[in-house]
TIMI-2910 file (N, C-alpha, C, CB; in pm, 1 decimal, decimal comma, always signed):
<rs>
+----------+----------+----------+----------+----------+----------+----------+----------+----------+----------+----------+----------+------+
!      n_x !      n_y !      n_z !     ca_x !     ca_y !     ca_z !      c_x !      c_y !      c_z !     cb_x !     cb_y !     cb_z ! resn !
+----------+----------+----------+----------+----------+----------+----------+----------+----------+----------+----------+----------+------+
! +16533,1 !  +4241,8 ! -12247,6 ! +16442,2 !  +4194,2 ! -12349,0 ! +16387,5 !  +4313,8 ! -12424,6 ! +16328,5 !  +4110,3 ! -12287,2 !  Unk !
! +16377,1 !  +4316,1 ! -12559,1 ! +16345,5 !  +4392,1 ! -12666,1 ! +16191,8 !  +4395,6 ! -12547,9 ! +16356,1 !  +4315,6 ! -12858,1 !  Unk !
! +16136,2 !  +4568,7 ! -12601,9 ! +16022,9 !  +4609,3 ! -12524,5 ! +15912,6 !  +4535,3 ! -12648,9 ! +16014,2 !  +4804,3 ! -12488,2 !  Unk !
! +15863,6 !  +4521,7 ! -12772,0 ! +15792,9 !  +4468,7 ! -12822,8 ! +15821,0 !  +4300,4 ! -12834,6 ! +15783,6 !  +4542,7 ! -12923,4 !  Unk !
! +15864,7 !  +4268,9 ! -12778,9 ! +15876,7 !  +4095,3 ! -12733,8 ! +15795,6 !  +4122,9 ! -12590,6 ! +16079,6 !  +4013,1 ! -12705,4 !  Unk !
! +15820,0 !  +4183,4 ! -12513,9 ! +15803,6 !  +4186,2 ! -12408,8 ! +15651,5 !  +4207,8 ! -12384,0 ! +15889,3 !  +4267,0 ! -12362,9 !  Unk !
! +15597,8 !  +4305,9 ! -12447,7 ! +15480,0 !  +4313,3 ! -12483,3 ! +15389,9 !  +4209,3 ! -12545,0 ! +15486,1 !  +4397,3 ! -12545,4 !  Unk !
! +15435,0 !  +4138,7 ! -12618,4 ! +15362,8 !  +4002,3 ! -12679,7 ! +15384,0 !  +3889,4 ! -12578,8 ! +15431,0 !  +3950,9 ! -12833,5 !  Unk !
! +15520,7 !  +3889,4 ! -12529,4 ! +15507,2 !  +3745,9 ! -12398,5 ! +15435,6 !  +3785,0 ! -12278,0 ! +15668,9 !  +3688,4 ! -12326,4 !  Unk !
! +15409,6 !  +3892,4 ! -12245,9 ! +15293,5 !  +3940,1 ! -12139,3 ! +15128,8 !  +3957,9 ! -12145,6 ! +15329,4 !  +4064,3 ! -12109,1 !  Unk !
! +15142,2 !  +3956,4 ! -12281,9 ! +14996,7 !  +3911,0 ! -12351,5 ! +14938,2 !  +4109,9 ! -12313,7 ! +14874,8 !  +3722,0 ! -12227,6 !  Unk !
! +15027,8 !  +4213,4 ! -12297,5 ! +14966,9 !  +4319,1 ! -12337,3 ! +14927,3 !  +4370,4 ! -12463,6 ! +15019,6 !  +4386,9 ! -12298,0 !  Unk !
! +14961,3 !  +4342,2 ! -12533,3 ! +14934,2 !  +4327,5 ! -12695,4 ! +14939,5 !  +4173,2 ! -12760,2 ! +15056,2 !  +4417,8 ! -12777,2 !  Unk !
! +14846,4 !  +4161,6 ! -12849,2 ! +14802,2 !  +4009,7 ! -12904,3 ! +14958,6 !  +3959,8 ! -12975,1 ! +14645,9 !  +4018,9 ! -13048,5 !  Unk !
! +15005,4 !  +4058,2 ! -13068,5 ! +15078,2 !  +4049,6 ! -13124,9 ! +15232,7 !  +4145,0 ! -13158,4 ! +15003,0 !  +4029,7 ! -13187,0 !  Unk !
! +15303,9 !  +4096,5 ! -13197,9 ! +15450,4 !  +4150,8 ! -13178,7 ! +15456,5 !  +4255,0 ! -13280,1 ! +15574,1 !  +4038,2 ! -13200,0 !  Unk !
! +15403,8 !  +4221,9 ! -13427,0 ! +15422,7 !  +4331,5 ! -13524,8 ! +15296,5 !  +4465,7 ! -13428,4 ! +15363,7 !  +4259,8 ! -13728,0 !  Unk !
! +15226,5 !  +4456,9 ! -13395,4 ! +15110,0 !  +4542,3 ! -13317,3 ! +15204,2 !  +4598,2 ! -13192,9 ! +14956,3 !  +4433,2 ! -13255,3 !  Unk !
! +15296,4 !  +4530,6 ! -13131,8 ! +15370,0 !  +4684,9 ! -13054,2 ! +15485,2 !  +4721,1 ! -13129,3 ! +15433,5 !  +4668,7 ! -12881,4 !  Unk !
! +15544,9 !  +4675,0 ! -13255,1 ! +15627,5 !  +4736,4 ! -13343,8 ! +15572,0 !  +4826,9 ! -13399,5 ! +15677,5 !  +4666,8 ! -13427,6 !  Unk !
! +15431,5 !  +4808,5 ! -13434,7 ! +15383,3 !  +4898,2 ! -13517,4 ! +15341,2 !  +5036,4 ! -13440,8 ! +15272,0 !  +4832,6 ! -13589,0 !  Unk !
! +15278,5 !  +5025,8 ! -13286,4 ! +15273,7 !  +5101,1 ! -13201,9 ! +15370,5 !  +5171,0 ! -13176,8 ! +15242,1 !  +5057,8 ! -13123,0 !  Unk !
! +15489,9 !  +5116,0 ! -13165,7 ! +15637,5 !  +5203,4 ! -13082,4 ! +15634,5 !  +5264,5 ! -13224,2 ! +15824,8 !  +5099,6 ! -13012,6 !  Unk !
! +15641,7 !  +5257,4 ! -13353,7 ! +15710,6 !  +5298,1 ! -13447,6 ! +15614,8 !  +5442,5 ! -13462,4 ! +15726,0 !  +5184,9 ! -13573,6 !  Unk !
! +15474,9 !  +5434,0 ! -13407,4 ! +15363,4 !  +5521,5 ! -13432,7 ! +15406,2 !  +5602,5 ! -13312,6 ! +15203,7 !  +5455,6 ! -13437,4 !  Unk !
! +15514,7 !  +5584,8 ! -13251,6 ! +15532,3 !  +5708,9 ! -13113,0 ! +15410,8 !  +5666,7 ! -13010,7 ! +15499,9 !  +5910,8 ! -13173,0 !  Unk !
! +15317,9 !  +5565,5 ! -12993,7 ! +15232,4 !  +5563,5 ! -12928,2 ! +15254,8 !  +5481,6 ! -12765,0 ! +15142,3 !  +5516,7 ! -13020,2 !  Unk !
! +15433,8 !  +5453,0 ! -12737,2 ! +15441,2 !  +5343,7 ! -12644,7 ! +15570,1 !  +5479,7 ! -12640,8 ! +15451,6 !  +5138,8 ! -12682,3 !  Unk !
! +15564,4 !  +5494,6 ! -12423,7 ! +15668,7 !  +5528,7 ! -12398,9 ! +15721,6 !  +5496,9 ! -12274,6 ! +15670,0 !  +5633,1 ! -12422,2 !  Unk !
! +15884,4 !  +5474,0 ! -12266,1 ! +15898,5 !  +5406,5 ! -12154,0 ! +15995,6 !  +5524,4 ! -12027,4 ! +15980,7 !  +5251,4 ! -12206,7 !  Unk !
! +15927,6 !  +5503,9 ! -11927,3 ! +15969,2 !  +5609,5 ! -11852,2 ! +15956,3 !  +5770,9 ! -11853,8 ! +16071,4 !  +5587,5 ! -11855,7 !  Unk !
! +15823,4 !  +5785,9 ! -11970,1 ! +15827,8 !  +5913,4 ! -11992,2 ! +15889,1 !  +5917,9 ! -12164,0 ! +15924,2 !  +5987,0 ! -11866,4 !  Unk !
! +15996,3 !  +5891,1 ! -12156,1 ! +16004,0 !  +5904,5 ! -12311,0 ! +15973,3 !  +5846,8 ! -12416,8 ! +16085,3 !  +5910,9 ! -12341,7 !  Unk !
! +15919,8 !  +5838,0 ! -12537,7 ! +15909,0 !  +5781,2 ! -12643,5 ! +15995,3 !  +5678,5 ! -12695,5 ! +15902,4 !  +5861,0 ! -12710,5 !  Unk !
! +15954,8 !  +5545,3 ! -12690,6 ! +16078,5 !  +5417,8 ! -12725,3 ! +16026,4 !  +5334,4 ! -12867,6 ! +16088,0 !  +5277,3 ! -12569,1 !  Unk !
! +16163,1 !  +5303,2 ! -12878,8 ! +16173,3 !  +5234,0 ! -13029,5 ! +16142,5 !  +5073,5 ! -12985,4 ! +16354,5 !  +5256,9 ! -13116,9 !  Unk !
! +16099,5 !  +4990,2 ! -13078,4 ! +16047,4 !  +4851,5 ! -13078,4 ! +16176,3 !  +4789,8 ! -12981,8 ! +16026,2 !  +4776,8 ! -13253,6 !  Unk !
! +16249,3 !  +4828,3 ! -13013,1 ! +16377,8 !  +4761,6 ! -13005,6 ! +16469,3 !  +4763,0 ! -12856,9 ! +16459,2 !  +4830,4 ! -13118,4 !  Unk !
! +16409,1 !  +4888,5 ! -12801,1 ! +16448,9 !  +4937,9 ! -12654,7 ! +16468,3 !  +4840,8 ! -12547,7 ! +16347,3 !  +5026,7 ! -12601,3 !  Unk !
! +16607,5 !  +4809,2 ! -12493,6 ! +16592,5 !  +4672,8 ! -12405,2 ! +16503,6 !  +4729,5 ! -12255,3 ! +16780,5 !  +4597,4 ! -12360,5 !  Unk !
! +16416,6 !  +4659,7 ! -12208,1 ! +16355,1 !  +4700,4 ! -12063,4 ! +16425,2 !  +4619,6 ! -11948,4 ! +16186,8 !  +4667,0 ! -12055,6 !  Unk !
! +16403,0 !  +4729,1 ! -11852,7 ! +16472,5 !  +4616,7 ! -11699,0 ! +16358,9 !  +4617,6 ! -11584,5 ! +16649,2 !  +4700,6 ! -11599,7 !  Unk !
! +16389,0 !  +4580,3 ! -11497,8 ! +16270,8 !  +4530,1 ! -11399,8 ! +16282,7 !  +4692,1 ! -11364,6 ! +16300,1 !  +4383,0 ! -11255,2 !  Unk !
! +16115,8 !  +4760,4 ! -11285,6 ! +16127,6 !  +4863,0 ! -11267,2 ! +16122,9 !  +4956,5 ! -11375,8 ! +16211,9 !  +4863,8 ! -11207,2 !  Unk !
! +16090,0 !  +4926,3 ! -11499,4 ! +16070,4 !  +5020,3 ! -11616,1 ! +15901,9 !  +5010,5 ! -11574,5 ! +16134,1 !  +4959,6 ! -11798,2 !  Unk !
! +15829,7 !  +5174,7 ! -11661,4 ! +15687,0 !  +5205,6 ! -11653,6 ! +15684,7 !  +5234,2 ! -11802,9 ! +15635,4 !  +5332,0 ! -11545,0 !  Unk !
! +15608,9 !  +5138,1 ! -11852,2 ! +15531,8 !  +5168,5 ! -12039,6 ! +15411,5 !  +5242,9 ! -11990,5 ! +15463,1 !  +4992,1 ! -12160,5 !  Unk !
! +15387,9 !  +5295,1 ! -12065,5 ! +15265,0 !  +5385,6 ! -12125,0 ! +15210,9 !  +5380,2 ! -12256,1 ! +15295,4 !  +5514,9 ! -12120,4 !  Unk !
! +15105,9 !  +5307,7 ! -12324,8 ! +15081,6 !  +5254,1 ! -12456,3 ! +14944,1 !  +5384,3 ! -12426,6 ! +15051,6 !  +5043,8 ! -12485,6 !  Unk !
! +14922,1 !  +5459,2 ! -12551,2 ! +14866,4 !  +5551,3 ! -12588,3 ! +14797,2 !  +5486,9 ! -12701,9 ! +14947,0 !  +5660,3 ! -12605,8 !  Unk !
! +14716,2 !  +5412,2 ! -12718,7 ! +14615,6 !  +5335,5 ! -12838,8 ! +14510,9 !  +5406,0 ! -12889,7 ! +14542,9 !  +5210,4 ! -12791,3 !  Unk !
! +14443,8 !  +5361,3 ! -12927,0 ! +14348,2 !  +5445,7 ! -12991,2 ! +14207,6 !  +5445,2 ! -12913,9 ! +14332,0 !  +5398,2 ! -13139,0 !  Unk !
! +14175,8 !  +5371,3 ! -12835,7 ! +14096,0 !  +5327,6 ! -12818,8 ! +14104,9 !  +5299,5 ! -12654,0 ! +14085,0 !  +5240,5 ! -12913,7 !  Unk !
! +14246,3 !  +5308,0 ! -12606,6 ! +14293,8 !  +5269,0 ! -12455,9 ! +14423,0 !  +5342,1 ! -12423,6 ! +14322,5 !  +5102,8 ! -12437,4 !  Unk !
! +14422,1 !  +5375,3 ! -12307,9 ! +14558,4 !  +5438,4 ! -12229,1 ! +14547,6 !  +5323,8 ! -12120,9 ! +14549,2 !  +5627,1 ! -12155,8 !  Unk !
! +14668,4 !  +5273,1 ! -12138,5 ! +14751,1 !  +5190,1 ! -12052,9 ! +14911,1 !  +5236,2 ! -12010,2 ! +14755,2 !  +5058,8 ! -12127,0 !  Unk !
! +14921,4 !  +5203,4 ! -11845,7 ! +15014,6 !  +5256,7 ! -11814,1 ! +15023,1 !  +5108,5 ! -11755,4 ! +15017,5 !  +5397,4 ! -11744,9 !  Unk !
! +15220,7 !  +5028,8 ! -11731,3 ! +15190,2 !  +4942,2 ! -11655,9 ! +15362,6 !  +4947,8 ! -11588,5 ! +15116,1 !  +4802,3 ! -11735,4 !  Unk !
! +15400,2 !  +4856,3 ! -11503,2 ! +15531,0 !  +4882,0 ! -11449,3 ! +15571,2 !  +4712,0 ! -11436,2 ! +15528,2 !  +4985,9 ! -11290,4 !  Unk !
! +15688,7 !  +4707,8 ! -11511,8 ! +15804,0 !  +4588,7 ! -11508,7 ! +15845,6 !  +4580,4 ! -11413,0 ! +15913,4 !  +4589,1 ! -11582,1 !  Unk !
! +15736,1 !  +4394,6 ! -11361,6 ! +15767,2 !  +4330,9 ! -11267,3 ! +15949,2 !  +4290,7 ! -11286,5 ! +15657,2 !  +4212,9 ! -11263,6 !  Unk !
! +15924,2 !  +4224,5 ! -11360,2 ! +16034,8 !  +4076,8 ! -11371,2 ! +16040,6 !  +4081,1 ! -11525,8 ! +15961,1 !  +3891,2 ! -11301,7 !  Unk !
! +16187,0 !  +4065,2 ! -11581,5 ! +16206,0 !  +3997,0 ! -11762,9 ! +16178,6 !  +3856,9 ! -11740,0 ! +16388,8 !  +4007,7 ! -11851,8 !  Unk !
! +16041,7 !  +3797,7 ! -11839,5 ! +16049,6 !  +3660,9 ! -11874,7 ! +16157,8 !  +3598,5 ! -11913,6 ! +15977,4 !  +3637,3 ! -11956,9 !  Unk !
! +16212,9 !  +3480,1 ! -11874,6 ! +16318,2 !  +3398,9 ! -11922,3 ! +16292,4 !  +3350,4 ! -12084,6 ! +16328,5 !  +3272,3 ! -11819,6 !  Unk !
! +16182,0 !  +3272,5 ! -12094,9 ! +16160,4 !  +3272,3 ! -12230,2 ! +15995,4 !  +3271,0 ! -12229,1 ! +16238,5 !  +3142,6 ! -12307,6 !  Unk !
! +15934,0 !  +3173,6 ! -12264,0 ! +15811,6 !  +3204,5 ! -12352,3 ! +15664,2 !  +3180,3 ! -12206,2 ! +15808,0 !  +3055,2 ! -12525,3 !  Unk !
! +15602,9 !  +3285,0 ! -12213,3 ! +15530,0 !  +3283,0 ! -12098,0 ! +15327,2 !  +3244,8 ! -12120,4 ! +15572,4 !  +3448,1 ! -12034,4 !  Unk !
! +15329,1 !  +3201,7 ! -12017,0 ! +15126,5 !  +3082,2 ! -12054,0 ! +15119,2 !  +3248,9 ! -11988,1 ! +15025,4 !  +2844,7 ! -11908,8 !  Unk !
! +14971,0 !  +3230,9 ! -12083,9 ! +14858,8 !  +3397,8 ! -12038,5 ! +14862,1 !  +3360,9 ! -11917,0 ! +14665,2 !  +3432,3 ! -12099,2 !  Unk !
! +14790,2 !  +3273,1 ! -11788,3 ! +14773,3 !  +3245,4 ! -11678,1 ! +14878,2 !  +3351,8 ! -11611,3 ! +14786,0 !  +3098,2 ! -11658,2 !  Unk !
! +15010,3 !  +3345,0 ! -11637,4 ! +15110,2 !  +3357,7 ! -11544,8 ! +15151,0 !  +3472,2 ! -11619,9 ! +15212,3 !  +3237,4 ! -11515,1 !  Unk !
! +15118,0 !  +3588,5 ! -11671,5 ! +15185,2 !  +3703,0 ! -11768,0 ! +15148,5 !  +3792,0 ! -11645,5 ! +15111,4 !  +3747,2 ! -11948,4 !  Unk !
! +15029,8 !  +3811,9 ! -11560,8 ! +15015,2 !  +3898,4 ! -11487,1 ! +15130,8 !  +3895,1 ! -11370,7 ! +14884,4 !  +3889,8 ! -11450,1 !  Unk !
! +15218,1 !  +3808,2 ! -11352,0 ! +15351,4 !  +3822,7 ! -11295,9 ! +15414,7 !  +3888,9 ! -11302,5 ! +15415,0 !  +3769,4 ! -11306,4 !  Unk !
! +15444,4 !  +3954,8 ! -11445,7 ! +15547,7 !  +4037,1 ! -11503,9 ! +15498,7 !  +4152,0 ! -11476,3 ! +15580,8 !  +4021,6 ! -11644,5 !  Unk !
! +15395,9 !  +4210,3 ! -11494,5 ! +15345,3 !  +4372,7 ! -11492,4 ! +15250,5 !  +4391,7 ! -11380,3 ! +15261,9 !  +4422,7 ! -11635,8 !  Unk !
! +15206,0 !  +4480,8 ! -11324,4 ! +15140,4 !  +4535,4 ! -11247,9 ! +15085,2 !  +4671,9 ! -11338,5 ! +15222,8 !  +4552,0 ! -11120,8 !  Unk !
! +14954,5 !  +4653,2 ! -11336,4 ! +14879,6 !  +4779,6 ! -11390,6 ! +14863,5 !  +4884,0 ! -11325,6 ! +14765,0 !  +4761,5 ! -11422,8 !  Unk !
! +14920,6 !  +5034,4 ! -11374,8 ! +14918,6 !  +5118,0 ! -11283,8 ! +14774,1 !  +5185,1 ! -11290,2 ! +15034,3 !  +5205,8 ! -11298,1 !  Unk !
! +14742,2 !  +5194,9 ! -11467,7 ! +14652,5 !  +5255,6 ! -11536,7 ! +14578,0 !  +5225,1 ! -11620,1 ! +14683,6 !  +5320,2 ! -11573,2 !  Unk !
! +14411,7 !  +5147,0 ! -11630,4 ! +14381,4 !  +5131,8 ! -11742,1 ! +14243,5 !  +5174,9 ! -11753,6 ! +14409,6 !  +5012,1 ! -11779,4 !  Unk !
! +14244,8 !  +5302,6 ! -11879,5 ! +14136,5 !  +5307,5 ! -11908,8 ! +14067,8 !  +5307,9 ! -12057,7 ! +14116,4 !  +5392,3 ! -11846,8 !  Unk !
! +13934,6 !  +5368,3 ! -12091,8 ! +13915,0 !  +5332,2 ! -12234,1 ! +13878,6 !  +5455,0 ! -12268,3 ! +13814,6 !  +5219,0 ! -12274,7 !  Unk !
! +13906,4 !  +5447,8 ! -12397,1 ! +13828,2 !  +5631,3 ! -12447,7 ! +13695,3 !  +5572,2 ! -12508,5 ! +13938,2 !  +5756,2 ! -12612,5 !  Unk !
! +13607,4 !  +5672,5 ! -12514,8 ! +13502,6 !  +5665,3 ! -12563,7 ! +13497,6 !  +5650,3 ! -12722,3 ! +13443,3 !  +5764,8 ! -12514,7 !  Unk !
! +13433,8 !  +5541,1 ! -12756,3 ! +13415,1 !  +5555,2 ! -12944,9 ! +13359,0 !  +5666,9 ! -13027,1 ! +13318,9 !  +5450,0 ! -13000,1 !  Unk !
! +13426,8 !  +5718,1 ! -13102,6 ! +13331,3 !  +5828,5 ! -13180,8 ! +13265,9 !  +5785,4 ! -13266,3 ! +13387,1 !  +5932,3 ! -13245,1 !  Unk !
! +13109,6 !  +5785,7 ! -13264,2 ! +13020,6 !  +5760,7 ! -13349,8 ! +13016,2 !  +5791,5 ! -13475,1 ! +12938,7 !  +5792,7 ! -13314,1 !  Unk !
! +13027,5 !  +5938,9 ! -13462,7 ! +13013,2 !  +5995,3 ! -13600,5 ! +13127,5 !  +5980,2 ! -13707,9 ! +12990,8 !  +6136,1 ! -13584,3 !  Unk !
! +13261,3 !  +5923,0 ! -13656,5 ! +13322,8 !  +5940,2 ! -13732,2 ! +13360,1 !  +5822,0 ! -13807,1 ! +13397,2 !  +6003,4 ! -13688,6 !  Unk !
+----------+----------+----------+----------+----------+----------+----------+----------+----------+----------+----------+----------+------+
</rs>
């Protein structure tokens, strides 16, 4: 499964153009390296989403078959890493 599908049926990102737009910003990498929207994932892959606002690291449970309820998305991933950066005020 394309890694930005994968990301939207796991409900780690709201939306699909939002990890296209992420992978395309270099901000999502899988296994260490930097991946394109398009990158197929297998069970046992580790994303790393570098946001603006959050570092998330998580590791591929299982590929959804097709379209997955929020309830049941925490199936697929296991969180290795999540934290938040602090907002800059001044800027």
């Amino acid at each position: 499964m394309r890694l930005d599908l994968f990301l939207k049926k796991t409900c780690v990102l709201a939306q699909r153009t939002a990890a296209r737009e992420a992978c395309d910003a270099g901000a999502v990498h899988v296994n260490g390296l930097p991946a394109k929207a398009s990158h197929a994932l297998r069970a046992g892959d580790r994303v790393a989403l570098h946001l603006a606002r959050r570092e998330l690291e998580i590791c591929v449970l299982e590929i959804p078959a097709g379209n997955v309820a929020k309830r049941d998305a925490g199936r697929y991933v296991q969180v290795l890493r999540d934290e938040l950066r602090p907002a800059n005020d001044f800027l």
